[in-house]
N, C-alpha and C positions, 0 to 999 in steps of 0.2 A: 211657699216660695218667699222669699227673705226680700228685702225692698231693694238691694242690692242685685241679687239675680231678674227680678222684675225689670230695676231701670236696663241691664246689660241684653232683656229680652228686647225692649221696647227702642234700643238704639239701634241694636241690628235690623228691627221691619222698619226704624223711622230717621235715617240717618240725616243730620245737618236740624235736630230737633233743639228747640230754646227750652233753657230753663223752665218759660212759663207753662211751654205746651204740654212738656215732661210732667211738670207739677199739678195740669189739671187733667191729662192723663190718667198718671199715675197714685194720686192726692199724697204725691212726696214736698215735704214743703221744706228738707236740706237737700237739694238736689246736689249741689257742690261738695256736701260731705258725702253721698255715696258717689259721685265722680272720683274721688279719691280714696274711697274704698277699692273701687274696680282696677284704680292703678296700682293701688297698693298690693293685689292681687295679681298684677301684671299684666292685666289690658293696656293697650292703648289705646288713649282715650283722644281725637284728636279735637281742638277748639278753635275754632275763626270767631273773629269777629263779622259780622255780614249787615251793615249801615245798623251798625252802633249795637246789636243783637249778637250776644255769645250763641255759637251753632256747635252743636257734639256731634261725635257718630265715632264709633270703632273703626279701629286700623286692625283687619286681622292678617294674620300671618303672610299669607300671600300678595297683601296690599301692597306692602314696602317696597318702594324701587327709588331709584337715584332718579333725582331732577336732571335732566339734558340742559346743558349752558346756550 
């Protein structure tokens, strides 16, 4: 399994996961460069920030809907 399929496993059981948590996980230490592997691939990859803390997790297919005003 490729470090890219590995992180796109570990966001689906662990969504809203930091960088760090990813990286001591996974012992991925460009976590931001497979982030953009995974989009480059056409995941969405979605990122908050959560008091000061970058948060991932996949957006899949079904997730997408319009915000209510």
């Amino acid at each position: 399994m490729t470090q890219t399929e590995r992180l796109l496993t570990y966001l689906r059981a662990n969504p809203g996961a930091s960088s760090l948590e990813i990286t001591r996980a996974l012992a991925l230490v460009n976590v931001t460069g497979r982030i953009s592997d995974l989009r480059a691939e056409g995941h969405v990859i979605e990122v908050r920030r959560v008091d000061g803390v970058f948060r991932y997790r996949v957006v899949e297919a079904g997730q997408l809907a319009l915000a209510l005003p």
